[in-house]
C-alpha positions, -999 to +999 in steps of 0.1 A: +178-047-209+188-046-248+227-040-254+217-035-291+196-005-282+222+007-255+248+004-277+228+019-308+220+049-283+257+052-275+268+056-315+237+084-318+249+103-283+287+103-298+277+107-338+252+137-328+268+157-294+306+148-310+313+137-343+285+162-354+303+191-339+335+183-345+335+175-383+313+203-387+334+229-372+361+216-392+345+217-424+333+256-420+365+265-403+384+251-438+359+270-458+360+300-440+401+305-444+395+301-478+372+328-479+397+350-460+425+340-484+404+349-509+395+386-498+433+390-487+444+380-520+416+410-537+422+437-507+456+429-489+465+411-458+442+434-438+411+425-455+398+398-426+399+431-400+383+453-420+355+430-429+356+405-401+360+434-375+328+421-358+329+384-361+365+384-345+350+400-315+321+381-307+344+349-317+365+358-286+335+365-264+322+335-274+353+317-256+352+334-227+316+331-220+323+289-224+350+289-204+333+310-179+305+285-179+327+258-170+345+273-141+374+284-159+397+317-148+395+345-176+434+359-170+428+379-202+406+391-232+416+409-261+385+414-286+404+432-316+445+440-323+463+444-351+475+408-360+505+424-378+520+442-352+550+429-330+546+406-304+509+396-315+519+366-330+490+369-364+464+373-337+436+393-344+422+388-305+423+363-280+413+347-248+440+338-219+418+310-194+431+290-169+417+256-153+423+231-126+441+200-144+416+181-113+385+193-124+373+171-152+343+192-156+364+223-168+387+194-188+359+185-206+349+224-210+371+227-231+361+209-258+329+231-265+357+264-253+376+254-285+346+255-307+324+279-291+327+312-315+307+282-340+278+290-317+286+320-308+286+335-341+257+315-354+237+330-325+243+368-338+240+361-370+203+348-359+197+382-335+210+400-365+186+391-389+158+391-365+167+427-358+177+437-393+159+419-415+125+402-395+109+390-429+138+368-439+127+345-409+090+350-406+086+342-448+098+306-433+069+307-408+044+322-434+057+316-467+060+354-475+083+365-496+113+374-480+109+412-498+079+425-486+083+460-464+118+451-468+140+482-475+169+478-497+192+493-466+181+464-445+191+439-469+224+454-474+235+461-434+226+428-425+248+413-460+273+430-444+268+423-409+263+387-419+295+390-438+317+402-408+303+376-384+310+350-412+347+359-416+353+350-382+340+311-382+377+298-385+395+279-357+426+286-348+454+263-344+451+272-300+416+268-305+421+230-316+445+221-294+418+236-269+393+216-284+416+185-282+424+188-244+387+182-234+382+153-254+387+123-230+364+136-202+340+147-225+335+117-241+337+093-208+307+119-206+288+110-232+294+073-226+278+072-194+250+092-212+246+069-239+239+040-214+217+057-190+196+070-225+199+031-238+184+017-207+153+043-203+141+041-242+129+017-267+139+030-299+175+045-302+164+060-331+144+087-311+177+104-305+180+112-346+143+122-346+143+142-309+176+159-316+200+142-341+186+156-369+183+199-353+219+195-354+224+185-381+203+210-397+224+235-378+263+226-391+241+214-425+231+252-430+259+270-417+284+251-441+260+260-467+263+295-462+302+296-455+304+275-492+283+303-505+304+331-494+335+309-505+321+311-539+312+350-542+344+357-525+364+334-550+350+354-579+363+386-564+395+370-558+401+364-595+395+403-608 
């Protein structure tokens, strides 16, 4: 038994299954306000539910289908409402859950609850643009350009599909304090996975290669692509 390669499997469990996902939700949730301010401050304050229409729907399907995974109680779903009307306190949708305090596999549930319309969203936006617009992910595949027997109407509904499930990548405060509640148990979790992994391998770094460096491939693009639309939507902000 090595503790250096049980504890060097314990910093790659946490670093890719928690710091990974955490920082990186953080980081497009930032962006993607900014993007909203941005199109409020061109179209008015109703801009994010006439463009993110979409997005804020399958962001609250998104937590219900978590929190359904984990055993939770769905009370309540609300996929779209007007945020400014009375009594729905700047909410453009929401999910009511409820959980045993007991059960520290729902606790921990709610960690990946809090962030799950990151996945969710990233998931359509992939179904989208395999139903859309096919060649954008086959020219990876055959190095095609992304244009050919492309139609200029597929390119422009899936920019705007792509753009509506975009504008709904931000966390809300609830979702974070959601988020926050799971933390303890889920990373007791990942402790007791870290050792168990440390003990059955000779080289932590297999973790990185195996499935370290998918993740990060995943926040790495989809913070790319929120900074993009950040910067198209700043420009319209300005006119």
């Amino acid at each position: 038994m090595s503790w250096t390669i049980i504890w060097q499997s314990w910093v790659f469990i946490v670093g890719i299954f928690f710091v990974l996902p955490l920082v990186g939700s953080a980081l497009i949730s930032v962006i993607t306000t900014r993007t909203n301010q941005h199109l409020m401050r061109a179209f008015g304050l109703n801009a994010p539910l006439i463009f993110g229409w979409l997005g804020v729907m399958v962001h609250e399907i998104s937590h219900a289908v978590v929190a359904l995974i984990f055993g939770h109680h769905v009370d309540k779903i609300q996929l779209l409402q007007n945020p400014f009307k009375d009594g729905n306190e700047n909410r453009m949708g929401y999910v009511s859950h409820a959980w045993s305090p007991n059960n520290k596999y729902q606790q921990a549930g709610n960690f990946f609850i809090g962030i799950a319309p990151i996945f969710g969203i990233a998931a359509a936006s992939w179904s989208v643009t395999k139903l859309v617009w096919p060649q954008l992910l086959l020219s990876y595949h055959t190095g095609e350009s992304v244009m050919t027997n492309t139609a200029w109407w597929q390119v422009a509904v899936w920019a705007y599909l792509i753009l509506n499930l975009s504008l709904a990548l931000n966390l809300s405060g609830a979702d974070w304090q959601n988020t926050k509640s799971g933390v303890i148990w889920y990373l007791i979790f990942l402790t007791i996975v870290g050792v168990i992994t440390g003990l059955t391998i000779s080289d932590a770094f297999m973790i990185w290669e195996t499935v370290g460096r998918p993740v990060a491939y995943f926040f790495g693009g989809l913070l790319g692509g929120s900074f993009v639309l950040y910067l198209l939507t700043a420009l319209i902000g300005r006119r």
